[in-house]
RODO-2510 file (C-alpha; in nm, 4 decimals, decimal comma):
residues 313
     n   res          X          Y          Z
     1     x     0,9544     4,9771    -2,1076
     2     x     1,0339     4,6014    -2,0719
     3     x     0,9376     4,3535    -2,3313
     4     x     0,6711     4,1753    -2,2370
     5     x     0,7674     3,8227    -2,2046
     6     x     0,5334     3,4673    -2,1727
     7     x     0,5540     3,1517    -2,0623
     8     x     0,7911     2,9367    -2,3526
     9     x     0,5985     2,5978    -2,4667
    10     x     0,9254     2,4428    -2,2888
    11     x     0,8412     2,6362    -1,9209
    12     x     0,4662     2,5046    -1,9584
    13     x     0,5595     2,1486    -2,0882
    14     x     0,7352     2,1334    -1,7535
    15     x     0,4771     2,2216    -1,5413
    16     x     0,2707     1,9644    -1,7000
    17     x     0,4287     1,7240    -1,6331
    18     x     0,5198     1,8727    -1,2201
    19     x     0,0999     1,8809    -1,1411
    20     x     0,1009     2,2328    -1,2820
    21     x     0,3604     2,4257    -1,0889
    22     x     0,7117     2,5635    -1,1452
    23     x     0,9794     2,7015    -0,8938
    24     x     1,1183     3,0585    -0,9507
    25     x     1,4484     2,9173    -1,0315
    26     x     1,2959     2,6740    -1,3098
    27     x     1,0807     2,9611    -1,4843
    28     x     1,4389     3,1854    -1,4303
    29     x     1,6352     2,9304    -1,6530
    30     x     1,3696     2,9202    -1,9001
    31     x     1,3673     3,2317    -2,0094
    32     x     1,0835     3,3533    -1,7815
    33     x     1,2106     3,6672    -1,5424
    34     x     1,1028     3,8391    -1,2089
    35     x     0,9187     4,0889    -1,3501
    36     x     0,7457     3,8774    -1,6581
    37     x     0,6659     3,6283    -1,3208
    38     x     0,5087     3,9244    -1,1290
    39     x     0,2876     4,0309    -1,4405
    40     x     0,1566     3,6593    -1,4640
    41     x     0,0774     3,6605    -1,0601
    42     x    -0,0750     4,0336    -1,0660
    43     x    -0,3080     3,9989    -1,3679
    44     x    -0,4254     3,6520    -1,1980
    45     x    -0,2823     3,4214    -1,4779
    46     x    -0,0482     3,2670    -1,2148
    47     x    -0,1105     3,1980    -0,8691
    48     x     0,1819     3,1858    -0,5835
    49     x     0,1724     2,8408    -0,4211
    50     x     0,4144     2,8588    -0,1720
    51     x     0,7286     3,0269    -0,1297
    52     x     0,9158     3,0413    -0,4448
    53     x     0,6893     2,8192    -0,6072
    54     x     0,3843     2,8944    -0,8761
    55     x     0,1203     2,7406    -1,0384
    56     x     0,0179     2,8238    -1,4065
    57     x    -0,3177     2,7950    -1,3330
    58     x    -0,5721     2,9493    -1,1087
    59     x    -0,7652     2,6463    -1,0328
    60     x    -0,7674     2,4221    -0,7340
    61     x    -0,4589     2,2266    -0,6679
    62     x    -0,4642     1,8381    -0,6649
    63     x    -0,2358     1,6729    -0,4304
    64     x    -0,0248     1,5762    -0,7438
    65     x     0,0291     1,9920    -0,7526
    66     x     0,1116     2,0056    -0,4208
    67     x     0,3224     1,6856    -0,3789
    68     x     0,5441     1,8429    -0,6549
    69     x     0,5326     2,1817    -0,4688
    70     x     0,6707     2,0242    -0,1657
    71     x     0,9616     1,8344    -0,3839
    72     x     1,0251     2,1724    -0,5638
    73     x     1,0799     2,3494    -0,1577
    74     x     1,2855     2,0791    -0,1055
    75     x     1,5572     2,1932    -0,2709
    76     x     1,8352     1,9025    -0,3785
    77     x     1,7282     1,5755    -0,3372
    78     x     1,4291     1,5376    -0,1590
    79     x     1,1426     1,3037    -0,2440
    80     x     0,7998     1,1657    -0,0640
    81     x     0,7659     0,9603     0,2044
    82     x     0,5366     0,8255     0,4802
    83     x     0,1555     0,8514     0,4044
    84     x     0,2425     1,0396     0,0954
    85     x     0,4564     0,7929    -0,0911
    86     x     0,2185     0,5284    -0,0014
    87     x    -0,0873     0,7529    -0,1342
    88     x     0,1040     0,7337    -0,4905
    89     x     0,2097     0,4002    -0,4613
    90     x    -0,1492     0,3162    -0,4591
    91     x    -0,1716     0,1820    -0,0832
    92     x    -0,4290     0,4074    -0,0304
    93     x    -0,7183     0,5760    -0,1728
    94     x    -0,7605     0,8586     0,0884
    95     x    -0,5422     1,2192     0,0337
    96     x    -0,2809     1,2966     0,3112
    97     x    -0,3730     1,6758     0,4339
    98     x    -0,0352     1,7237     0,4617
    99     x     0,2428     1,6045     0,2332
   100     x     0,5258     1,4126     0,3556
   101     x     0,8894     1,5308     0,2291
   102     x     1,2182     1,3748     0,3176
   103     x     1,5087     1,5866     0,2539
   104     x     1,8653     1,5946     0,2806
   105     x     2,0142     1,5565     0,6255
   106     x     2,1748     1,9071     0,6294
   107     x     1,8496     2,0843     0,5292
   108     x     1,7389     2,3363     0,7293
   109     x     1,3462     2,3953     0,5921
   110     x     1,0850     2,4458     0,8582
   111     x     0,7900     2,2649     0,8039
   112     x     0,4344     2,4102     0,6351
   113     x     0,1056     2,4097     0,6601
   114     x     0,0617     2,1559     0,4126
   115     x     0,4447     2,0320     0,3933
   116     x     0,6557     1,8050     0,6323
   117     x     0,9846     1,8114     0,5990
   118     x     1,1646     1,5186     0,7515
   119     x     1,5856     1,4764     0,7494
   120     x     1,6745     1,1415     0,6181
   121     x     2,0558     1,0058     0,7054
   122     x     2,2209     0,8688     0,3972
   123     x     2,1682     0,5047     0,3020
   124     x     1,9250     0,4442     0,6147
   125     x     1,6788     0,3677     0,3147
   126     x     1,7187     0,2379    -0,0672
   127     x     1,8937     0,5585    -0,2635
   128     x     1,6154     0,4784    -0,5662
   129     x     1,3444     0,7387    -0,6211
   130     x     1,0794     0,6163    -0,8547
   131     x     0,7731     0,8046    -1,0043
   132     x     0,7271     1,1387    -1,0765
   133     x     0,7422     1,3224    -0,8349
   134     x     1,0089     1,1320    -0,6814
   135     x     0,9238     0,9021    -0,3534
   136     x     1,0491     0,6693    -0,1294
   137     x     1,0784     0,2937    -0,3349
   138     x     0,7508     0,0726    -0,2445
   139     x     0,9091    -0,1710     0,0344
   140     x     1,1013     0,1939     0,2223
   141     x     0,7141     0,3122     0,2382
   142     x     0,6188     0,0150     0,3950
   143     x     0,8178    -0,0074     0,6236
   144     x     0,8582     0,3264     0,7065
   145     x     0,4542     0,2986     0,7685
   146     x     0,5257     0,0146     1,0047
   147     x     0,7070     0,1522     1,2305
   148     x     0,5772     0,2293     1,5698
   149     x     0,2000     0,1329     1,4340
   150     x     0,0449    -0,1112     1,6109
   151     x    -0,0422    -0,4653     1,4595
   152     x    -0,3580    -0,4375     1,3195
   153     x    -0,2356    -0,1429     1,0844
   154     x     0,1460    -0,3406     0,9909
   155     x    -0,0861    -0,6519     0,8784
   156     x    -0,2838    -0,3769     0,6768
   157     x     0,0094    -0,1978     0,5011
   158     x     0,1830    -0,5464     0,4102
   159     x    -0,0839    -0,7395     0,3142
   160     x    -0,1986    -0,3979     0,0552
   161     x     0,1498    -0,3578    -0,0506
   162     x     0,1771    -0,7504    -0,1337
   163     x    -0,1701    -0,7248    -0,3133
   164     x    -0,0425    -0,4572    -0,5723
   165     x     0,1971    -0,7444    -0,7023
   166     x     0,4383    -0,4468    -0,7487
   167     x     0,6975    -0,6252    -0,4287
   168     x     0,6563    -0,9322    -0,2013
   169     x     0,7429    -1,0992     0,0996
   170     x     1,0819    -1,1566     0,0024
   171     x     1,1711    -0,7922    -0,1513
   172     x     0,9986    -0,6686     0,1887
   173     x     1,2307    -0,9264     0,3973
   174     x     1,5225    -0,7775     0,1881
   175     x     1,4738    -0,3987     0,3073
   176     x     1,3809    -0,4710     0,6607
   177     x     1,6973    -0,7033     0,6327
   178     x     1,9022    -0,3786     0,5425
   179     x     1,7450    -0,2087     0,8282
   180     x     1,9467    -0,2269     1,1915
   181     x     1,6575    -0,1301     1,3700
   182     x     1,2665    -0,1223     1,3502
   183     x     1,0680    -0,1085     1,6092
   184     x     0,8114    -0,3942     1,4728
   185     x     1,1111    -0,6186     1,3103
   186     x     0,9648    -0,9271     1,5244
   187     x     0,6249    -0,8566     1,4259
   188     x     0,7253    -0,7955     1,0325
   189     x     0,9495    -1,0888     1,0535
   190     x     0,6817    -1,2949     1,1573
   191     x     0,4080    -1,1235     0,8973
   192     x     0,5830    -1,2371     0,6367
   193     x     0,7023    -1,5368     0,7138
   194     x     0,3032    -1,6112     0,6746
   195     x     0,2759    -1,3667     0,3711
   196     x     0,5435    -1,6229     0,1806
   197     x     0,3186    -1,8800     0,2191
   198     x     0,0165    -1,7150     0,0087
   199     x    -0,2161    -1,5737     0,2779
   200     x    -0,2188    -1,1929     0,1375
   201     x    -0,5108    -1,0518     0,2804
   202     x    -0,5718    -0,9580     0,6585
   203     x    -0,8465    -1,2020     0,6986
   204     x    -0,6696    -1,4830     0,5316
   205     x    -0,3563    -1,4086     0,7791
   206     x    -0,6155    -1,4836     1,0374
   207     x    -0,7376    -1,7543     0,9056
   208     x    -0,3899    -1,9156     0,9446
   209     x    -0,3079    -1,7620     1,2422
   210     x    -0,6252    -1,8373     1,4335
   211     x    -0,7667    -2,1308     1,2476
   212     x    -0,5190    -2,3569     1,0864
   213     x    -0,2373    -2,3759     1,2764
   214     x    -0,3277    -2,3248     1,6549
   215     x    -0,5505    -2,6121     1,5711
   216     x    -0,3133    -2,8288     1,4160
   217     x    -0,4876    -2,8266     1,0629
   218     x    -0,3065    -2,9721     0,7621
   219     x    -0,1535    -2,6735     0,5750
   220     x    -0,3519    -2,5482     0,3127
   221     x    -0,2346    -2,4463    -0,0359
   222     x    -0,3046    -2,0742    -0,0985
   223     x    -0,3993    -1,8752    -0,4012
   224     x    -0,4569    -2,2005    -0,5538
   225     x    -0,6165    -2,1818    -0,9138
   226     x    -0,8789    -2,4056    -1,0041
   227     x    -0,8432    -2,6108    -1,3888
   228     x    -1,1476    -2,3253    -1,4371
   229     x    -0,8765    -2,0861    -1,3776
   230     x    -1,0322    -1,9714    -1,0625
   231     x    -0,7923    -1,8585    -0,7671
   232     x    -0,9239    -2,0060    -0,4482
   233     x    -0,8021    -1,8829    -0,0700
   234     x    -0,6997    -2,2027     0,0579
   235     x    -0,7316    -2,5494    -0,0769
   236     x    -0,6884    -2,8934     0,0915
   237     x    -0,6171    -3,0413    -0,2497
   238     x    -0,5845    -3,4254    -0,0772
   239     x    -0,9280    -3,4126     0,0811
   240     x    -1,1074    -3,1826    -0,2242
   241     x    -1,1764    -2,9130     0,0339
   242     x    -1,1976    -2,5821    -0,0328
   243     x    -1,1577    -2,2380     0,2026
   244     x    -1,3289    -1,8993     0,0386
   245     x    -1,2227    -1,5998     0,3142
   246     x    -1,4607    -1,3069     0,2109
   247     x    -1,3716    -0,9768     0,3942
   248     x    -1,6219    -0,7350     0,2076
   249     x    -1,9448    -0,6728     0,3713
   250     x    -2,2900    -0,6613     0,1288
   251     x    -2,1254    -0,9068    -0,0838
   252     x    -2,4225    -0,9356    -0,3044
   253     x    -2,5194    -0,8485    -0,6982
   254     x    -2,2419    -0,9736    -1,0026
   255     x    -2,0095    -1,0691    -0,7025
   256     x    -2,2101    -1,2888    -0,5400
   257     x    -2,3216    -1,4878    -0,8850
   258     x    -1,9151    -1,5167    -0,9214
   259     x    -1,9096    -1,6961    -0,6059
   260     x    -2,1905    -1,9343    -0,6703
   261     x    -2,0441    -2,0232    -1,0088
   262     x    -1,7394    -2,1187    -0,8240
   263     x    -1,8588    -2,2899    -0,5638
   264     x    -2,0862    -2,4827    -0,8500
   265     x    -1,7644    -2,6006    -1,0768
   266     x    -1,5636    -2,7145    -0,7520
   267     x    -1,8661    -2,9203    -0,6608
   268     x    -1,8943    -3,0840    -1,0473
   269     x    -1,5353    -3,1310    -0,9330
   270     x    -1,6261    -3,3211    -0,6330
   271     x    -1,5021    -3,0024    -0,4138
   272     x    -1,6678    -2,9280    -0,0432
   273     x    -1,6679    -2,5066    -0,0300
   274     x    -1,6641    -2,3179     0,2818
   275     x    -1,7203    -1,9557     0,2872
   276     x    -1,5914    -1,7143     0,5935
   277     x    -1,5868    -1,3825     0,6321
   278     x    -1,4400    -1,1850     0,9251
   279     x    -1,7216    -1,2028     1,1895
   280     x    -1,6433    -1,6107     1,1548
   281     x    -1,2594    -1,6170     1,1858
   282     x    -1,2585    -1,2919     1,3841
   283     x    -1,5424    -1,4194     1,6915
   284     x    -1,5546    -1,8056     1,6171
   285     x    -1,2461    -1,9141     1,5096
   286     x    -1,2451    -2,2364     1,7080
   287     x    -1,6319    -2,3187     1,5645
   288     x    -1,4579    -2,2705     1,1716
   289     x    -1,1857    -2,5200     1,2607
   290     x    -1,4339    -2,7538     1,4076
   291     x    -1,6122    -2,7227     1,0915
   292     x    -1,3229    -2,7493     0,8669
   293     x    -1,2022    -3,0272     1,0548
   294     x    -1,4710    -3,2552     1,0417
   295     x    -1,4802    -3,2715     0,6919
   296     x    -1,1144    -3,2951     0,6231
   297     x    -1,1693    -3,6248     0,8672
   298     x    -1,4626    -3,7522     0,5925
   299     x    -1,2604    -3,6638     0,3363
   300     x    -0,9554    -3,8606     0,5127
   301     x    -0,7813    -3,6545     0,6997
   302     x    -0,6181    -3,8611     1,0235
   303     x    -0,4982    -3,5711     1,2063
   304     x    -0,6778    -3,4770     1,5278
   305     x    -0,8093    -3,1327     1,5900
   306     x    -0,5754    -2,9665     1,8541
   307     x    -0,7450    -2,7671     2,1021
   308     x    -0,6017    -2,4182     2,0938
   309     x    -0,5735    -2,1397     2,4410
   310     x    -0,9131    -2,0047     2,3393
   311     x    -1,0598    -2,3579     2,2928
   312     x    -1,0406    -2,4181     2,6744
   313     x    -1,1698    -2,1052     2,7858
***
């Protein structure tokens, strides 16, 4: 009869730290054999994920459990991309159902049920592979998200990925730079162009878009911080006027208090406050500069108010 032989502290340290789960080959140079394997799976210590790969548990598996599965089928050198990468990169909150695996460009795996495998041609991306498990680097996943979506989503995923303060407009510029073709350059190129000027948030990209400068509006200074070390949207800081862009809907309870204190000190400060939210720049954009406008004019302003396209509709 074979000794019976368990798991080594070393064999379950590393699937801690890989969401739980081990490949064949890993358990195999850790001292952990095919038969000692087969024990674990038939007395229901172990469960099989996926191919050659097992998890020391028999609970549930989190997506960190089966991101690592998917790196561990990948064989040598693969790591997450698309939806995936941005999931763990915190650009969003909401599982992918399937993971997203980029792999060597000779690889021949088939894609899974809950694995996409996708070829990736040597330096088409930046070689770095942060995190555990390994992904695509931050400005790679945005772009990579970019491309082919339409406009509404590429203002989403750059404005998000600017808003971690983890990369920014220029580091993005940089890899689409390194890029020779993407299929929303003009559109990126454009994005953030805007994005280097402070407006990091879809709304207050519209806000400049559709308000400011069709209408010929004296640039505003954005993410401007108060002496009450308060960061305001946009700030005409010659004519003491100040631009709050509120996307969030039901903005009432400890949030709305915030608001009212600020709007309070930049009053005591001799500040005028305006307060948009998306229905306003998104439907009246033209009736916000109007507004905007006349008081930068009592406030001094000398520009005129430029009628944009929609104006004269």
């Amino acid at each position: 009869m074979l000794p019976r032989v368990d798991p080594s502290a070393e064999l379950l340290g590393l699937a801690r730290a890989q969401g739980g789960v081990v490949s064949a080959e890993q358990a195999d140079l850790l001292g952990l054999g095919r038969h000692s394997k087969q024990r674990l799976l038939r007395t229901g210590q172990w469960q099989r994920v996926e191919g050659p790969v097992y998890a020391v548990h028999v609970l549930p598996l989190d997506f960190t459990a089966r991101a690592w599965t998917g790196v561990l089928l990948g064989g040598p050198g693969p790591r997450l991309g698309g939806e995936s990468a941005g999931f763990l990169h915190g650009l969003t909150t909401e599982e992918p159902r399937s993971v997203d695996v980029l792999v060597p460009l000779r690889s021949r795996l088939q894609d899974r049920p809950l694995w996409t495998f996708t070829r990736e041609t040597p330096g088409a991306r930046d070689a770095r592979s942060p995190g555990d498990p390994p992904r695509l680097a931050l400005e790679d996943t945005v772009l990579d998200l970019c491309e082919g979506a339409d406009a509404r989503a590429v203002v989403d995923w750059v404005t998000r990925a600017v808003q971690t303060r983890r990369t920014s407009a220029v580091r993005l510029r940089r890899a689409l730079d390194e890029r020779s073709r993407h299929s929303r350059r003009r559109l990126l190129t454009e994005l953030l162009d805007d994005v280097g000027e402070g407006a990091d948030s879809p709304l207050e990209l519209r806000y400049l878009r559709d308000v400011e400068r069709p209408h010929g509006l004296p640039r505003g200074v954005r993410q401007h911080r108060s002496r009450h070390r308060y960061r305001r949207d946009v700030v005409y800081p010659e004519y003491g006027v100040v631009v709050e862009l509120d996307g969030r809907l039901g903005h009432e309870g400890v949030g709305r208090f915030r608001d009212m204190e600020r709007d309070n000190l930049s009053a005591l400060d001799g500040e005028t406050t305006f307060r948009y939210g998306h229905a306003d720049v998104s439907g009246e954009a033209c009736g916000v500069a109007r507004q905007v406008a006349g008081v930068l004019t009592v406030r001094g302003w000398t520009g005129v108010l430029r009628p944009c396209p929609r104006c004269l509709r």
